[in-house]
N, C-alpha and C positions, 0 to 999 in steps of 0.2 A: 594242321587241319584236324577239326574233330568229325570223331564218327556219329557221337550224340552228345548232348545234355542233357542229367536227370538233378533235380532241387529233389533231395530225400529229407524224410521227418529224422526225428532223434532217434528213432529204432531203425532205420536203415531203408524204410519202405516209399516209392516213388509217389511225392506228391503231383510232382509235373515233369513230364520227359518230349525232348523232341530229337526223334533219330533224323541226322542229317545225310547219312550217307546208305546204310540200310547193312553196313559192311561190319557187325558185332552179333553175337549168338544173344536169346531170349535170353539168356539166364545170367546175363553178364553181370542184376546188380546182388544175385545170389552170390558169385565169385568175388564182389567188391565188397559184400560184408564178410564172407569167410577172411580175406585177407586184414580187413584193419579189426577183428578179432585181437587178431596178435600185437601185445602191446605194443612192441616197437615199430608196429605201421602205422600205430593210431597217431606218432611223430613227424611223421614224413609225407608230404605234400604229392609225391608221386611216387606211383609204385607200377611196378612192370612185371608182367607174367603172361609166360606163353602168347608171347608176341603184341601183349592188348596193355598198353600203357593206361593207368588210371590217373590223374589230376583231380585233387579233390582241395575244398576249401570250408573250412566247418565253421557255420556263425550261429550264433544262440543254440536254437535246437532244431536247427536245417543243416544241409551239408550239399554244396554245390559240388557236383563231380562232372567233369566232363572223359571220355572215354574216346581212345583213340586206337587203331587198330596200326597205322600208319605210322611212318617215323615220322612224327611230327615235333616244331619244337613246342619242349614241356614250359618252358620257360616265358612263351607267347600266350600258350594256353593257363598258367597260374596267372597271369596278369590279365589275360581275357574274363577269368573266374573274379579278380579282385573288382574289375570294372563292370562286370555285369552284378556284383552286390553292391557294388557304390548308385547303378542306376537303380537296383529294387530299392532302396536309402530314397534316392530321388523322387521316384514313382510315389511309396507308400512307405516312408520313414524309419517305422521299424518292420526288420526282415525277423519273421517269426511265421513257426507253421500256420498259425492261424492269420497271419497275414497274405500269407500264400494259398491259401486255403479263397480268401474273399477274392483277390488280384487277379484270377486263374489265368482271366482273360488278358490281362495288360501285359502277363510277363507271357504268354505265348504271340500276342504280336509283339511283341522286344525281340524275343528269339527269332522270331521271321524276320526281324528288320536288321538285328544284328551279326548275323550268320545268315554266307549262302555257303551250303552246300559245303559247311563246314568250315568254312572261312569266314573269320570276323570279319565284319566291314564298321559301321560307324558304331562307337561307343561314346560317343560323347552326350553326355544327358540333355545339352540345352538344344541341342540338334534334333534330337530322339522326340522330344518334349512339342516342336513343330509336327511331326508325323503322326504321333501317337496322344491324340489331347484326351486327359480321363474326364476334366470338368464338362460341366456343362454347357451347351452350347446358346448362349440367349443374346437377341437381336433386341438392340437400342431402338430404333426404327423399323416397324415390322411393314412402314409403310415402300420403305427403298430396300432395293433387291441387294443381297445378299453377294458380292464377290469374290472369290476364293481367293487368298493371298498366295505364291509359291513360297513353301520352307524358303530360306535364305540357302542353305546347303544344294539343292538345286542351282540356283545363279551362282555360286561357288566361295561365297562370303563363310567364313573361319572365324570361329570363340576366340582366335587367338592373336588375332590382328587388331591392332586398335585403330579406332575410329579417325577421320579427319587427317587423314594422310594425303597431302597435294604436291604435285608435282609439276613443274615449270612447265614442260610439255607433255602433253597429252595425247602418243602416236600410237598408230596401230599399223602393221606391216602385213600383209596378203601376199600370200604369193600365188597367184592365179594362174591354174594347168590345165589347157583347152584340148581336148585330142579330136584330131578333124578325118576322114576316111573320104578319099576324093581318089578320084582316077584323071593326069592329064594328060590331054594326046601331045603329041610328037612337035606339035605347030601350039603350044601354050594354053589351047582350049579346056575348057573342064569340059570332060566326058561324060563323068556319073561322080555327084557327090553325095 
């Protein structure tokens, strides 16, 4: 689980941050530049000090760091880092400060939508891309009313199942649990139910 996520520029300073947990001191990304100072940090993907593990992933001239105070796995969180630069890719193509700079808004609802409370939930772009639409929104017929469609992820359909899959039978099994609160007298009567 992480504590927050901050996208910093090339000098080290927070273009966008969202603390998820509240559970890291102000000055955490002053200690994350003193740290990758030293050459043989600026090598290593995670670094741990005084209890507050860093995960960082540096592209062009941004540097996603996620910050965890937790024993969390590092390993979940570099791959949560690799998949939230493959959706800013998705979103707005190329990941550059000044991409990040225009985006402000797209990647702080990403961060809402793909962490709660510190825990990844959906990264999947084509999923995200239902939720969060950047185009514009324009009606073919401005004379017939407008329906919302539910995302597919909602009704439970997956990027990763393919289409036109049938099955000979088509059952569905309930198990129905009724709980009834009755009083009967002595002679088979219902009392009070």
């Amino acid at each position: 689980m992480a504590s927050a996520v901050f996208v910093l520029d090339q000098k080290g300073k927070p273009l966008i941050w969202r603390n998820f947990r509240g559970d890291i001191p102000p000055n955490i990304i002053e200690r994350f530049n003193k740290l990758t100072e030293v050459e043989d940090a600026s090598r290593k993907p995670i670094i741990e000090e005084d209890g507050i593990s860093y995960i960082y992933l540096k592209h062009s001239n941004v540097c996603l760091l996620t910050v965890t105070k937790q024993n969390a796995n590092a390993a979940m969180l570099l791959v949560f880092l690799y998949k939230l630069l493959q959706l800013f890719k998705d979103y707005f193509e190329e990941v550059e400060e000044e991409s990040v700079r225009d985006n402000f808004v797209i990647i702080y609802e990403l961060l809402d939508e793909i962490m709660d409370f510190g825990y990844p939930q959906i990264t999947d772009g084509k999923v995200l891309q239902q939720y969060i639409q950047t185009g514009s929104n324009r009606l073919d017929h401005p004379d017939e009313p407008v329906i919302p469609l539910l995302p597919s992820a909602v009704t439970g359909q997956v990027t990763w199942r393919p289409e036109g899959i049938v099955h000979k039978k088509n059952e569905v099994f309930l198990d129905v649990i009724e709980h009834m609160n009755m009083v009967i007298g002595a002679n088979g009567s219902v009392v009070r139910s």
